[in-house]
N, C-alpha and C positions, 0 to 999 in steps of 0.2 A: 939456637940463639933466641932469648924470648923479647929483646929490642925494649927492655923494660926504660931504659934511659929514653928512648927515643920516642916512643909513647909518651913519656911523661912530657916532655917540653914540646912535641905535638899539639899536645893537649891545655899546656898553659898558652902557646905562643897562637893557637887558634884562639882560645877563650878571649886573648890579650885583645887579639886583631878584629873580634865581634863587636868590643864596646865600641870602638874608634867607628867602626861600617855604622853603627847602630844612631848615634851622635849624629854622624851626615844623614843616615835612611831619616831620623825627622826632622830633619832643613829643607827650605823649599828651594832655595838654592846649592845644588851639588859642585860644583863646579865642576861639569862636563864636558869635555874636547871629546872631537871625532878622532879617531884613529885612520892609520892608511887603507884598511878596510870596509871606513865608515863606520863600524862598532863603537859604541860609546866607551869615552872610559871617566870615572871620577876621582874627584879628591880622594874618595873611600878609596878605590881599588891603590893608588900609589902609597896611600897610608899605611895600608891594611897590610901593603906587600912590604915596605920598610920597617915596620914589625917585625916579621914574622922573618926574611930573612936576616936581620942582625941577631935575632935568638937563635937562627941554626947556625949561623958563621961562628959568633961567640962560643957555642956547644962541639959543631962538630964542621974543625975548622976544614979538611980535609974533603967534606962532601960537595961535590957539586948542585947545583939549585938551577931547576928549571923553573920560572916563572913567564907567567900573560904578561905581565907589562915592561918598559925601559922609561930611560930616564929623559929621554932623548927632546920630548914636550916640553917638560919642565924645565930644561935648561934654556929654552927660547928666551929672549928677554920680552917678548911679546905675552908671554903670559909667569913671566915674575910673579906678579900677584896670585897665581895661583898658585905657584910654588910655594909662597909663603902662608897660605891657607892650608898646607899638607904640613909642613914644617910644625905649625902653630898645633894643630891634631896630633901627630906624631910626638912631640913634646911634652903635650898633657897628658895621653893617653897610657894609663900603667895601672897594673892588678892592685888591689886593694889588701892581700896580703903579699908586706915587704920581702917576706924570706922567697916566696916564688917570684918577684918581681925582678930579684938578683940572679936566679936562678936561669932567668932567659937573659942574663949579660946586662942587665941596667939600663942606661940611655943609651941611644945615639949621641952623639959629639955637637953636631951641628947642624946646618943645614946644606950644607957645602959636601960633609959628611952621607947626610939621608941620600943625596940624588947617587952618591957612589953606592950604597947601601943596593938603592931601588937597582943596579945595573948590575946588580951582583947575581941575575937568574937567566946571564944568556946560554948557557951551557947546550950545546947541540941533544946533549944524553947518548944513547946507544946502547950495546948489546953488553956492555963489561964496567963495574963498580958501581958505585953509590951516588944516585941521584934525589933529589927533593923534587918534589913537582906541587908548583904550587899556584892555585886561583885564588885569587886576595878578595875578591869579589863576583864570584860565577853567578852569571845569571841578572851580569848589568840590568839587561832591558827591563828587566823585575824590578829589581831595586831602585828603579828611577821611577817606576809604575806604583811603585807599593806593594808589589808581590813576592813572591817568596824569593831569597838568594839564600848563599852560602858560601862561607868562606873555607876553603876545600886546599887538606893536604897531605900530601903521600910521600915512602920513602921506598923508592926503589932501586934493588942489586938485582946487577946482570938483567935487566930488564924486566922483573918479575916486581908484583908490588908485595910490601912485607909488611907496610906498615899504612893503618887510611883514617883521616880524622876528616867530618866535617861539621863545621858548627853553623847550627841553622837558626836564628833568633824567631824567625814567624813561622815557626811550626810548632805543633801543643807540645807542649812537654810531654803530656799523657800519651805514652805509646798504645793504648787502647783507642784514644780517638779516633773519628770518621775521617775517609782522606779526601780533603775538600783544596779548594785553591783559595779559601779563606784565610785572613793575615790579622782577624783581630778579634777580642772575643774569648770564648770556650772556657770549657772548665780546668783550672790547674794552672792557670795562666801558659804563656810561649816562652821558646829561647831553647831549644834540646843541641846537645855536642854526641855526634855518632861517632864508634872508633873500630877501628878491627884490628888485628895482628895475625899474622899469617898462622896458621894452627890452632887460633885459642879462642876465636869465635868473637863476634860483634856485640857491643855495649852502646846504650844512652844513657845520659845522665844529662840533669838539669844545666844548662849555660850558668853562670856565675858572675861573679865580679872579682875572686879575690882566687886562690888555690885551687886544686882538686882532689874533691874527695872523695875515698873508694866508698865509701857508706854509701854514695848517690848513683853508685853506678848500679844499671840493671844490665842483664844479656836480653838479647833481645833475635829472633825468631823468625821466617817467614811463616806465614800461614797456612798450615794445611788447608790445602786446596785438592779439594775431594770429586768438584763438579767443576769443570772449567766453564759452564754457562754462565756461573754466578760470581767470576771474578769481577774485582773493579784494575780496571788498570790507566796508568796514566803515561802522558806524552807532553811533549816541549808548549809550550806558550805557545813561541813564536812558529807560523807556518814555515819560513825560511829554514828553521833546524828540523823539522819532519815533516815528513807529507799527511797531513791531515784527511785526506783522502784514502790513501791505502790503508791505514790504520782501523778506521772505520769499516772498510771493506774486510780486514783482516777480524776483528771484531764478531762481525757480521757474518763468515765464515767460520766460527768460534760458538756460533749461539750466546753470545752476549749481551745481554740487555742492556745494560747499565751504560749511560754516556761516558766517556774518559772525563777524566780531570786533569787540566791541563794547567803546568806550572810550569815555572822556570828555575833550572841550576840543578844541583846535584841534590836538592833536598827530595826528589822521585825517588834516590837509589835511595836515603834513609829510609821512607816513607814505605816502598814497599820490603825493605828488609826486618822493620819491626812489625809488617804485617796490618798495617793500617791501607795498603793499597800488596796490588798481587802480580801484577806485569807492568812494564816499561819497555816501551816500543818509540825505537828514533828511527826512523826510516829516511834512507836519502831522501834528499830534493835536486840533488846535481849530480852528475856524474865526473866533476872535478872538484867539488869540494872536499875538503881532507878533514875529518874531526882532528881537535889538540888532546893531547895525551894530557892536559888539563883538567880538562870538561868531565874526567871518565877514570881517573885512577885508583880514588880515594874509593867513590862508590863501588868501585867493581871488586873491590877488596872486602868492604863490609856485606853488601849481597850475598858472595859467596863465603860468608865467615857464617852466615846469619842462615846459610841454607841451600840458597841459592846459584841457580848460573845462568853467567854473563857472555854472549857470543855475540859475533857477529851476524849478520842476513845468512852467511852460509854455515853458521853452523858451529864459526872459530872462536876460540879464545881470544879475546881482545890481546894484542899485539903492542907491547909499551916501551921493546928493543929497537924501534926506527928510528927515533928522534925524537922531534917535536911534537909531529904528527902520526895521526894514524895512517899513512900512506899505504897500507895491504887492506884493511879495516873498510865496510860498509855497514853504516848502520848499525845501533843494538837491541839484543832482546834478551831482558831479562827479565825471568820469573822463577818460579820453585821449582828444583831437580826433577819432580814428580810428572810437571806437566810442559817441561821446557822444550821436549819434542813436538809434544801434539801443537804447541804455539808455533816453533819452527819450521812445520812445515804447513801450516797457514799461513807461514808469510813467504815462502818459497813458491807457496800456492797464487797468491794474491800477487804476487812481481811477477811474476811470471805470465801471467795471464796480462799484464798491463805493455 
């Protein structure tokens, strides 16, 4: 199956959902509510995910959709006003060519409409059919900072992922450039859309306003890495999603000079699959925390499209049959086929000793 249909509206209904994230990333007010985890969430992420899920329901009405957010906030009357700030976004926000605009299903109805829309990704997922897995805005704390995010989506059967798009607006377009945790700037101007498909390897191509086009697309590569001394690799922002300490140890353990670079969201997995960066390392912080099969689906499909492979601390295949979560899953480490061993057990190394 080469999922040629489902790549394509991937690709517009992310492209769609970046203008809308993009419009809020330069407002000084987001209108951000805590979640029951304390996790921030904004107008972007309910916008961004009311998009993107009415272009897969429209398309493909049958599959289920896992999504980060509910609708559950915005139906308060305590915060009406915010609803109607996602409403007001959600309603402007459409590609700049008409025939792809139809093509992910046209409008939403109403606003009444959007909040059933946004409820439409509580799907448990599991081990059998066809699911979406979708972050409308990974990498909140970023995007409220001014750092990198991504809006990040995958389509997985029988638990396996087939299909990974993510669009990163602050990252270069130029897949040659240095991988920095820089958001503005550089040559070629920002805004890149990653994609993979299972078998046919990983592509970037320039973010847009209007359709896509295959002329803009490149494949794209990890980097032979010949000397593992001389990799750059990068890890989470925030201390709470890895331990910034073992990482460095593990590092250190590696003969590695070079300091990490540290961002937030899925734009690491682009970043080292077009070979601008060479390892990605999330190491626990808790021993109950559970990563979301969110945070991890899309990338780990482009990496190993682009070259590479993606395991767990011990060694596994990331695990996308549980649910919601990664509940078997610790930690990840991804870098190039070549050198994915000698990493993993520098980090089997470095835990172990702690």
């Amino acid at each position: 199956m080469t999922y040629s249909k489902e790549l394509r509206i991937a690709l517009l209904a992310v492209q769609r959902a970046t203008l809308l994230t993009q419009r809020v990333y330069s407002e000084k007010a987001k209108g951000t509510l805590s979640k029951d985890d304390r996790s921030p969430v904004t107008i972007g992420d309910f916008g961004a995910q009311a998009l993107v899920i009415h272009a897969l329901q429209q398309n493909f009405p049958g599959d289920s959709i896992i999504a980060e957010e509910d609708a559950s906030a915005l139906a308060s009357e305590s915060n009406k006003g915010v609803a109607g700030l996602v409403w007001q976004l959600v309603k402007e926000t459409k590609l700049e060519d008409p025939a792809s605009e139809e093509e992910l299903g046209g409008r939403i109805d109403n606003a009444k409409k959007m909040l059933e829309v946004i409820d439409g990704g509580k799907s448990l997922g599991g081990r059998e059919g066809r699911f979406w897995v979708l972050d409308p805005i990974d990498g909140t704390s970023g995007f409220l900072r001014g750092g990198q995010y991504a809006v990040c989506l995958a389509l997985l059967e029988d638990g396996d992922v087939k299909v990974g798009v993510l669009g990163c607006p602050n990252l270069p377009i130029d897949d040659s450039a240095l991988l920095t945790s820089d958001t503005h700037g550089g040559e070629g101007g920002r805004g890149v859309i990653f994609s993979a498909v299972i078998g046919a390897g990983a592509t970037s191509r320039p973010l847009g306003r209007g359709g896509i086009l295959s002329k803009e697309e490149k494949h794209i590569q990890m980097k032979s890495l010949t000397d593992i001394t001389q990799a750059t690799f990068c890890e989470s922002f925030e201390s709470g999603h890895s331990n910034h300490g073992h990482v460095s140890a593990i590092a250190q353990k590696l003969g590695i000079k070079g300091t990490s670079v540290r961002m937030d969201s899925q734009a690491k997995y682009g970043s080292i699959a077009r070979g601008a960066g060479d390892l990605y390392l999330r190491l626990p912080t808790s021993k109950t925390y559970q990563e979301k099969i969110w945070d991890h689906a899309s990338g780990d499909l482009i990496v190993r499209e682009a070259g590479g492979w993606v395991t767990n601390i011990r060694g596994e295949r990331l695990d996308f049959g549980n649910g919601r979560t990664f509940n078997t899953n610790e930690g990840v480490v991804a870098a190039p086929k070549a050198v994915h061993g000698i990493v993993l057990d520098a980090v089997k190394h470095v835990l172990n000793e702690k």
